[in-house]
N, C-alpha and C positions, 0 to 999 in steps of 0.2 A: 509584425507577424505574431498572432499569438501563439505563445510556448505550447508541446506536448502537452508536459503536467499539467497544463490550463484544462485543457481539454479532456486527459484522462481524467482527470479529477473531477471536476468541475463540468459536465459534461450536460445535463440537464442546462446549465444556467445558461452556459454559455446559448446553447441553441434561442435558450427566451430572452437573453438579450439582444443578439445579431433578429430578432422576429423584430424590433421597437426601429431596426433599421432598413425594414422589410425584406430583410435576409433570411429565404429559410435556410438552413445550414445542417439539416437533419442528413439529409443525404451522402455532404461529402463528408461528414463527420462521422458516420458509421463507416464510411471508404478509410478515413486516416484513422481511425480505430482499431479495423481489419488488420492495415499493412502495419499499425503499429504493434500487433500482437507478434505479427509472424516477423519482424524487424530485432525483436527481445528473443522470440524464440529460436533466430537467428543466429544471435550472438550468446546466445547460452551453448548453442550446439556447438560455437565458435571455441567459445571458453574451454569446452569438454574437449574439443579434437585438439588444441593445442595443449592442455595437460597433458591430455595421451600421446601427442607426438612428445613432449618434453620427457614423460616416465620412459617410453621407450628410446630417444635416444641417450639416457641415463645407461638404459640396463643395457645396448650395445656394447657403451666403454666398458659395463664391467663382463659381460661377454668374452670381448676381446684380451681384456685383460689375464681371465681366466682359461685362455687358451678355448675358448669353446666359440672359434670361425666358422661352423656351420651353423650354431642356432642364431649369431648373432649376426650373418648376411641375410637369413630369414628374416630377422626383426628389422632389418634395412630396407626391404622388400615394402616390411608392410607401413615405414615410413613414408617411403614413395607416393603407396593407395592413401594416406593419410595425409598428406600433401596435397594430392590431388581433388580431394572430399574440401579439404581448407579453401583451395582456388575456388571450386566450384560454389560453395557457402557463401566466400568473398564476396562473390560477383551478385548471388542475389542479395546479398545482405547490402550492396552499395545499391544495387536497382530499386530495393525497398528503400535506400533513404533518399532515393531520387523521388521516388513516388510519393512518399510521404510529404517531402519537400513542392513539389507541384503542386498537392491538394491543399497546405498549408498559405501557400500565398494566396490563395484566393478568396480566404474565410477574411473579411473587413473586423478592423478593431473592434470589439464589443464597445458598448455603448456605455458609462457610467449609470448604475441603477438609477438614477434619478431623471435620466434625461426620457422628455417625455414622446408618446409616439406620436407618428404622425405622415403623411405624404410627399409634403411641402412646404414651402416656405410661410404658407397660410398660416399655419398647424406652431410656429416658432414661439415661443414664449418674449414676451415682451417684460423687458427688463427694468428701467425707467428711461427716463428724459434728462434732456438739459438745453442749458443756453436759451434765447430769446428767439423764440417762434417766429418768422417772417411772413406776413402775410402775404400772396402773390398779387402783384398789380397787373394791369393791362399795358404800363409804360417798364417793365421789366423785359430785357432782351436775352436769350439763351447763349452761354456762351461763345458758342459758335458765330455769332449775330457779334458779341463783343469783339470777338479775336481779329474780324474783317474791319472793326470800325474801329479800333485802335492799333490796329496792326501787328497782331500781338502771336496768332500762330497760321501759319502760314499747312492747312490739309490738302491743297493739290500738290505744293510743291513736293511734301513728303509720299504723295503718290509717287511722283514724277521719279525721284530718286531712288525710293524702294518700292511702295505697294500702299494698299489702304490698311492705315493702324500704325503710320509711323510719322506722326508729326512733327516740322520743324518749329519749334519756340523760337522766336523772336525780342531783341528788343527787350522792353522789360519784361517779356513775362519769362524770358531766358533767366534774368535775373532772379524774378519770385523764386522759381526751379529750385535755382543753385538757392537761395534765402531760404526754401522749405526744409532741404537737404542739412544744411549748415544747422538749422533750426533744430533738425529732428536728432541728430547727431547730438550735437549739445545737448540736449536736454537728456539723452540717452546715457552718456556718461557721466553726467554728475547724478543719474539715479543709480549707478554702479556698475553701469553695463559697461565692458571691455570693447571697443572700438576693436576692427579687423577688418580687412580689404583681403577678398578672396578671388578667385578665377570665377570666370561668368562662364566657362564651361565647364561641365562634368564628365566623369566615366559612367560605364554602368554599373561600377559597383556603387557609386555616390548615388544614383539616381534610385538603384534597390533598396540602398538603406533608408532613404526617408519617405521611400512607398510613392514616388513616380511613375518607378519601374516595377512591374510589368503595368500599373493600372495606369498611368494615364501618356501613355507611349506615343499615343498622336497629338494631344496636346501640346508636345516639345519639338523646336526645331532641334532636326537629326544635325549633324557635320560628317556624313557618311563613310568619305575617304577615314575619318580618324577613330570613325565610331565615337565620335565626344557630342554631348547635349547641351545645346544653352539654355541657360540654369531660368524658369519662371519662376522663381525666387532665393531672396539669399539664402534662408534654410538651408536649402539642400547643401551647400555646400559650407556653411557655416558649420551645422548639426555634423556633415561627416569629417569634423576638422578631430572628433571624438571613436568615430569607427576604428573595430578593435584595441578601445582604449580600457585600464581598466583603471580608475579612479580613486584617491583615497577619500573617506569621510571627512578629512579635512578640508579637499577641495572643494566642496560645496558651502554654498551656491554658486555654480557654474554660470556667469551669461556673458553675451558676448551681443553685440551690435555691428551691424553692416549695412552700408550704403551700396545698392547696386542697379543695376541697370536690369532689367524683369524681360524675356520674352516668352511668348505664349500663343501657340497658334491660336486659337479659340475659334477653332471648325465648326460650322453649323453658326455661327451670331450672325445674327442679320437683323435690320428695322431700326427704329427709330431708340430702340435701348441701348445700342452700339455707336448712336450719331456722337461726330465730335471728341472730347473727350471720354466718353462714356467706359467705353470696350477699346482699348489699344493690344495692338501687337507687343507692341517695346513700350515699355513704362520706367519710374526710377519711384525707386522704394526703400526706406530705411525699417531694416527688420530686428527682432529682438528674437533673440533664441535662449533658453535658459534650461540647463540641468539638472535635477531636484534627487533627492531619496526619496521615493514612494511616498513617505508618510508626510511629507510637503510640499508635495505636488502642486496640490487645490489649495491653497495658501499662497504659493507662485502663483497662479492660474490666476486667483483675485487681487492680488497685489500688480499682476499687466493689464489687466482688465482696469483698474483704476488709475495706472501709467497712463496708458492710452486715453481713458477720458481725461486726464490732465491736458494733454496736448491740443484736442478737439475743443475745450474749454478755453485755454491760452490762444486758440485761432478766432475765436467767438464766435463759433458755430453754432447750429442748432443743432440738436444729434437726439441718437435713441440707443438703445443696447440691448439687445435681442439673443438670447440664448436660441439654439438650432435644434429644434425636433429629431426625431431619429431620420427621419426620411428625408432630410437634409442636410444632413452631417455628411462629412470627406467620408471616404473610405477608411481614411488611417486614425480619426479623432476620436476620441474616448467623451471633450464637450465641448461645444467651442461655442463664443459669444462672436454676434456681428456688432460693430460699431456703423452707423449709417445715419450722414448728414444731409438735412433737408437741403433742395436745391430751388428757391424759392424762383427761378425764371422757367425750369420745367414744371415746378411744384409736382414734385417725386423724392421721394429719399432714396442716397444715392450710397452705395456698402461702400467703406473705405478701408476696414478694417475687420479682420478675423485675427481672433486670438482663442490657442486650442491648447488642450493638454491632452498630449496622444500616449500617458500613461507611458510601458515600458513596448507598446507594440514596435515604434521606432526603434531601440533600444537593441530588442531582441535581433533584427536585421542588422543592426550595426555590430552586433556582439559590445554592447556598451554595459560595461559593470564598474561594480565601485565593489571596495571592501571595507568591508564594518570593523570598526575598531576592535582589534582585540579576537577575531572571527578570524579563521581560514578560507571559510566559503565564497565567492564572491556571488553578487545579485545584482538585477537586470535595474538601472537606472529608469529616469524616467524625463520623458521629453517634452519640452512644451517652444513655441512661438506664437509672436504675433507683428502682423504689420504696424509699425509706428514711424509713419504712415505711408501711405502709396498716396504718391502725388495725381496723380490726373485728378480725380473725382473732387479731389482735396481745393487742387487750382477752379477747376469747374465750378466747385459753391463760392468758393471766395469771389471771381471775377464775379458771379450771378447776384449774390446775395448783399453786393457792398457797391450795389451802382448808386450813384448820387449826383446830382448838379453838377457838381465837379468833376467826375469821372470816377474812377474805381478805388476806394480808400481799402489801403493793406492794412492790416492787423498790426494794432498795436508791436504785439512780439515781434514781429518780423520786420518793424520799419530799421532797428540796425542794421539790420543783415542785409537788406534793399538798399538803403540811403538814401528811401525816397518814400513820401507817403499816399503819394495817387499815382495813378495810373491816368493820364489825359494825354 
């Protein structure tokens, strides 16, 4: 959520940055402008009736004291009306930072000056490449095609048991899973990251603070009896292990890693981009969350960006890294890069990975500060994640792009973690 000061301040920029996200924001920005004037003038008139009830209830005791009980039940009197002025004040001065707060959530992260505009995904900045380019053959079979002929995932049975988007792995490719998982883990904590095992479901305050809630409230399964969310990524609950926290300068760099289990309705997917692997319901993801002081932020930002293609390089994938236009950035992102591995049997490239720096707008919902050495003031930290990595897409290229004579050859890295180097 962007801060007030943002806004009062800064009040032109902000409008032409939220424009790069095709956000016009002119409108509700004069609405939180308005109530924020009459919010201040609120509490000024606050200030002034409680001085004056304090002067007057001063001058009652000495009133009293001086034997003068009828000027000083007068001055009791007009505590009362003074009392009353205060409730009344109260009550708008809280409905004004109701309002102010409803119009607040709705304005989406500004966008880092640099990030460039655009509609769509079209419009993305193309970042570089890597790994060895797979050409597509006509004897290439699409995962799905693999998983029947080696018996590796089994998509009616997991209709059968839940719904379409919840597939049971089998057999080895059960194994790859847990090998990815174990993979991505390890590699996560010896780059520094803190390992943590969190709840897969949240409240609504976890889901406000990393900007779920209110904006993407249909995309999560409800648990309605309990009002609890399962969590479409660890973020969300990793990020609010720090709500209402306030931090010292020492504690930084903050990061932490987690293995979890992902679910996400994703309402409206349909066709042949969703087949398979593609678009699941329930997924399993090892995430990176990390904590920054402002002014190394974008240092963090490209130091996970380069984690990440460590990993995609170690799998021996082909890949690419795509920075996000405005008109395709989250709502909460300030910039975020896509990571996306060619799948040489659909021959498409396929996102496996977003990594973002969403600045201190997380932050600000979380009430997440840190204090600067030596300062009494405290200020609004700043957030970043990224997936390293979400398995389906990840399984998908591998099984597709590593067919052979043999059957399906695993990745150098991962044949410890398997015990096994094909799949036949």
């Amino acid at each position: 959520m962007l801060t007030i000061n943002q806004i009062r301040e800064n009040k032109d920029e902000v409008i032409r940055l939220l424009k790069i996200k095709n956000f016009d924001a002119s409108s509700i920005i004069e609405q939180i402008l308005q109530i924020d004037l009459e919010r201040r003038n609120l509490r000024q008139s606050l200030d002034n009736l409680q001085a004056e009830m304090n002067k007057t209830s001063e001058m009652i005791g000495k009133l009293f004291k001086e034997g003068k009980a009828s000027e000083a039940n007068l001055a009791k009197e007009k505590t009362g009306q003074i009392k009353e002025e205060i409730r009344l004040k109260n009550e708008a001065f809280s409905k004004a930072e109701s309002d102010q707060h409803a119009l607040l959530v709705l304005l989406p992260n500004t966008p880092n000056p640099s990030i460039v505009p655009g509609k769509s995904a079209a419009d993305n900045e193309h970042i570089r490449e890597g790994g060895k380019m797979i050409t597509p053959n006509p004897s290439m079979i699409p995962h799905w095609d693999l998983a029947k002929k080696y018996d590796l995932i089994d998509f009616e049975l997991g209709n059968k048991l839940t719904g379409s988007g919840f597939p049971v792995y089998k057999g080895k490719c059960a194994v790859l899973q847990r090998a990815l998982i174990s993979f991505f883990l390890d590699e996560a904590t010896e780059a520094g990251y803190n390992e943590v095992m969190v709840p897969l479901m949240v409240n609504e305050d976890s889901g406000f603070g990393t900007g779920q809630l209110p904006d993407k409230e249909g995309q999560m399964y409800h648990a309605t009896a309990d009002n609890l969310y399962l969590i479409p990524t660890a973020e969300v609950p990793v990020t609010n292990m720090y709500r209402d926290v306030i931090l010292n300068e020492s504690d930084f760099p903050v990061r932490n890693t987690a293995y979890t289990p992902c679910f996400r309705r994703e309402a409206g997917s349909y066709g042949k981009d969703v087949r398979g692997l593609n678009r699941l319901h329930q997924f399993d993801k090892v995430e990176i969350v990390r904590i920054e002081k402002p002014e190394n932020s974008y240092q963090a930002l490209e130091e996970m960006v380069s984690y990440v293609e460590s990993l995609v390089q170690k799998l021996e994938l082909p890949y690419r890294i795509i920075r996000l236009c405005g008109g395709d950035m989250s709502f909460t992102s300030a910039m975020t890069y896509d990571f996306e591995v060619f799948s040489a049997a659909q021959d498409k490239w396929l996102e496996v990975s977003s990594v973002s720096n969403f600045e201190s707008y997380q932050a600000n919902r979380l009430m997440l500060r840190y204090k600067p050495t030596g300062e009494k003031k405290t200020r609004l930290a700043h957030t970043l994640n990224g997936s390293a990595l979400a398995l389906p897409r990840i399984v998908a290229a591998i099984l597709e792009n590593n067919q052979t004579e043999n059957g399906i050859k695993i990745p150098e890295c991962l044949v410890k973690y398997t015990k096994f180097d094909f799949i036949n």
